[in-house]
N, C-alpha and C positions, 0 to 999 in steps of 0.2 A: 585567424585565431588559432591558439596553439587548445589542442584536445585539454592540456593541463590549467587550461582558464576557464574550462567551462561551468559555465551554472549550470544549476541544478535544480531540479523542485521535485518533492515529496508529496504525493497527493494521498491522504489517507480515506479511503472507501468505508463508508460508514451511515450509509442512505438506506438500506436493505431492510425489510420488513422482517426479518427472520421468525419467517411463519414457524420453522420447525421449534425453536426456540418458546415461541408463546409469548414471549417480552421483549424487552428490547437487550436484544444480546449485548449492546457495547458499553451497556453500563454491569453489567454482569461481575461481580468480584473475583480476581483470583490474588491471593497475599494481601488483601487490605487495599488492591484500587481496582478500580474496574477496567476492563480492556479496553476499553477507548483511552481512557488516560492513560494508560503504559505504554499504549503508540502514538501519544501523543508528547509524551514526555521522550519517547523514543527517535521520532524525530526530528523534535523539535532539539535534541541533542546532540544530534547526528551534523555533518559540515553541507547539508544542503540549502544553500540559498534559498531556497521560500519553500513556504510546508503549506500546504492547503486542505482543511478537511470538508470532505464533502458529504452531509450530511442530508439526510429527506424525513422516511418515517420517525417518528416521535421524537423529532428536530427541537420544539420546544424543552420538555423530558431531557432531551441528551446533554446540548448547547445549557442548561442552569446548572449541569452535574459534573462539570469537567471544567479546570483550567487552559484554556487554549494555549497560555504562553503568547506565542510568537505566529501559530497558527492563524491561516483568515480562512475565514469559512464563506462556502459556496453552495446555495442551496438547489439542490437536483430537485425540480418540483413535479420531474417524469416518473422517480425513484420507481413506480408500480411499472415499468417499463422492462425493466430489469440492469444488471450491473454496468449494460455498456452506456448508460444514459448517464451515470456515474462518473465515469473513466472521460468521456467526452464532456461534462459540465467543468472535470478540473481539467481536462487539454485545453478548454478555452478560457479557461478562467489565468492560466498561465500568465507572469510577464510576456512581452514579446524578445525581451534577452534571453529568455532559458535555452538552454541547449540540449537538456534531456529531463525524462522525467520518472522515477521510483514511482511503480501503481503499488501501495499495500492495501492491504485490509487491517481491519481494525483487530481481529479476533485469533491471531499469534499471538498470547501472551507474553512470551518468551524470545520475543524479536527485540534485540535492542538497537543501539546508538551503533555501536562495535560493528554492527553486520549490516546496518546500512552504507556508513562509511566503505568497509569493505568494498561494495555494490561501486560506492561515489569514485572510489581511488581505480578501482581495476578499468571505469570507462575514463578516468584522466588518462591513463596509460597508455590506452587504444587508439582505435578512431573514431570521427564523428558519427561513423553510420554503425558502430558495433552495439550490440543487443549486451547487456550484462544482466546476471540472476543468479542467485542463490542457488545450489544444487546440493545433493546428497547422493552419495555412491551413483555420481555421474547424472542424476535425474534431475531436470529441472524444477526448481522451490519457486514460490513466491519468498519475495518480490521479486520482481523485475525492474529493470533501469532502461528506457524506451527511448533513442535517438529523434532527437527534432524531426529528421530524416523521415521518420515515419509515424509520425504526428497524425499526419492525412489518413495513413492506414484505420487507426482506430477511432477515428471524427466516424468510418463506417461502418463500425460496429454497431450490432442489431440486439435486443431483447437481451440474453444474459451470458452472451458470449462475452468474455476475456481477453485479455492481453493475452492469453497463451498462443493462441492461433498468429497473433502476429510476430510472433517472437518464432516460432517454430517454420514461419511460412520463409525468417532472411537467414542466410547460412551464416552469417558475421554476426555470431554468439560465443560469449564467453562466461565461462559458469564460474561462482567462487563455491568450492566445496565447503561446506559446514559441514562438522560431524555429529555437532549436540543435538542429538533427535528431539530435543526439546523446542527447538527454537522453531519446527514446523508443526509445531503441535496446534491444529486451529478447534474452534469450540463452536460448535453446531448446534445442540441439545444442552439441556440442565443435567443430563445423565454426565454430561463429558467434564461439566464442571464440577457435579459431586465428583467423578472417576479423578482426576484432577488434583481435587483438596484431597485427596486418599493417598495420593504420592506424595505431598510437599511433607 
């Protein structure tokens, strides 16, 4: 198979208790939607073959408040485990055709269709085993775009380790620079999202 047929799948991380939060961050409003729906509309927008969100605490709450679209949802019911129990509920909830796979989070508001695409086109170009991520002045961003290749890597991921570690551990990485310091901007606290509405 030629690297430029590859599928793809978009798994969006969205299971997280966000203790520091106090609520449930991914329904959280910035511009009139909440952050789960702007990565959800993001992409489901975007040219990736299946979009999976994977959902745990206040999964009822989240799932009545958002339009899925196109997205299928995969319920992490370890979510108190931490984020790698997440990233491994959507690696196996995967078709068995995907060839890679976009890990986001939910809480970029500012991540769209445009810069995942980017992500999708730059590993068409490559090879099968090449690692792709968003970067800024050379420093790797979320998301990443994760080679079938190393699928098995993060099935062993533990408690709230990340995809960073396996992205950092294969030298066949390629980064697409973003410069909009906006689009890394992620929302931890209700201080960040009043800080936030104070810019728009």
């Amino acid at each position: 198979m030629k690297n430029s047929e590859a599928k793809i799948g978009c798994i969006i991380l969205a299971a997280g208790m966000a203790v520091r939060f106090g609520s449930a961050k991914q329904l959280a409003r910035i511009e009139g939607k909440s952050m789960l729906q702007r990565a959800l509309e993001s992409a489901n927008g975007s040219s990736a073959d299946y979009v999976l969100l994977v959902v745990g605490a206040n999964s009822s709450e989240i799932l009545s408040a958002v339009d899925l679209g196109r997205a299928q949802v995969v319920l992490n019911q370890n979510f108190a485990k931490g984020q790698s129990t997440s990233i491994k509920s959507g690696i196996t909830n995967l078709p068995e055709d995907c060839d890679g796979a976009i890990i986001m989070v939910s809480d970029q508001p500012f991540l769209k269709a445009i810069h995942l695409n980017k992500i999708i086109n730059a590993f068409k170009k490559g090879n099968e085993s090449q690692v792709v991520a968003l970067s800024q002045s050379g420093e790797l961003r979320n998301p990443v775009l994760i080679p079938k290749k190393l699928f098995p890597g993060l099935l062993k991921l533990k408690g709230d380790a990340g995809a960073k570690n396996t992205v950092r551990n294969n030298k066949n990485v390629r980064l697409v620079e973003i410069r909009d310091k906006r689009v890394f901007f992620d929302i931890d606290t209700k201080r960040a999202v009043s800080e936030l509405k104070r810019l728009e």
